[in-house]
N, C-alpha and C positions, 0 to 999 in steps of 0.2 A: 322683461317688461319694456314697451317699447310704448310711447306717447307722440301720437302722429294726427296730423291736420288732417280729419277725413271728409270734413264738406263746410265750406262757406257761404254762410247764410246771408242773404241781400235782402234786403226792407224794399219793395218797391209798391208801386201805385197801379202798374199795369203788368201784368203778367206775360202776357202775351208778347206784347213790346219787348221785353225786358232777353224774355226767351229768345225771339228771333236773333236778339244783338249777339247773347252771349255766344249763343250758339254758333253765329257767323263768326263772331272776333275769336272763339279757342277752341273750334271742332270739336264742340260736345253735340251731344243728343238727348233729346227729352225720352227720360227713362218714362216706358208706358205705350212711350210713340204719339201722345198728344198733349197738351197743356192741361193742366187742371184748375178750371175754373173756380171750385168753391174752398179751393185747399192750395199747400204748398204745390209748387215743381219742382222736380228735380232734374237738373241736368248730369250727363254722364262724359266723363271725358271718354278719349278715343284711344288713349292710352293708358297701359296700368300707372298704376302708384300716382295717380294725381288725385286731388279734392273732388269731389263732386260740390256741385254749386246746386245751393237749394235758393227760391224765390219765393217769397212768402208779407205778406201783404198786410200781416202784423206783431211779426215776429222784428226785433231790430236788426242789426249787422252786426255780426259777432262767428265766432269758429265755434265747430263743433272737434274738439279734441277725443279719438277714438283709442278704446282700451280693449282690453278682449276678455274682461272675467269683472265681478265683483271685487276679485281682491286688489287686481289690477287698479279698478277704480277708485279704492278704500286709500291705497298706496299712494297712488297720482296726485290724489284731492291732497292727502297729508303732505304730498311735499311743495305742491303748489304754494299751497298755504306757509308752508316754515318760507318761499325762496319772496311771499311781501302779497301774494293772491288774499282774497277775504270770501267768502261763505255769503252770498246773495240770498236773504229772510226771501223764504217765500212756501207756498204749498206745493210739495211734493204729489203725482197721481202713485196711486198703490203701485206698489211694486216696481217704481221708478227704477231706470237701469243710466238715470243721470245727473249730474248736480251741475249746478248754475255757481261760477266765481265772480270775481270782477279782478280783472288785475290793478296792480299799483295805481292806477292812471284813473281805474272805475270804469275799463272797457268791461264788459262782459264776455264771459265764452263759458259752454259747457266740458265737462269730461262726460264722456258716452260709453255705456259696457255694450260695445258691439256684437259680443262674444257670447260665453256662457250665461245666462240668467242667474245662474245660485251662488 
């Protein structure tokens, strides 16, 4: 079971703008090859094993923590929780493959089943 930072989600106003910086300042690239207008972007790094940077225009700033099965996820949450994490009330879509915590502090971040669905 491995629990790893797989993309860093930025709150911003201008999308586009936002893209160009990151993209100059850590040689990533916009997965897709163009900005998306009415939704998140994502950027890609140039290198394995780093975050991808997503930009999204009402989602806040927060990590997306990556697991690779259900049980994984079931796992992560439960120990989040015992090391002082809280369970952030909210509605789940069906068949959700994420949960929302807040740490100690009341940041936010998700755990992600990247992996298996079941």
């Amino acid at each position: 079971m491995v629990l790893r930072i797989g993309s860093i989600i930025i709150n911003v106003s201008d999308t586009s703008r936002a893209a160009e910086f990151w993209k100059a300042a850590l040689d990533y690239t916009v997965q897709g090859g163009a900005v998306a207008k009415a939704e998140s972007t994502v950027l890609r790094p140039s290198v394995a094993g780093v975050p991808t940077i997503t930009l999204d225009g009402d989602d806040r700033m927060h990590l997306d923590l990556h697991v690779d099965s259900n049980e994984e996820l079931g796992a992560e949450v439960a120990r989040l929780v015992d090391l002082g994490a809280r369970r952030v009330d909210r509605t789940y879509p069906d068949r959700a493959r994420f949960v929302v915590l807040a740490d100690t502090e009341g940041n936010l971040f998700c755990v992600v089943n990247t992996g298996n669905p079941s």
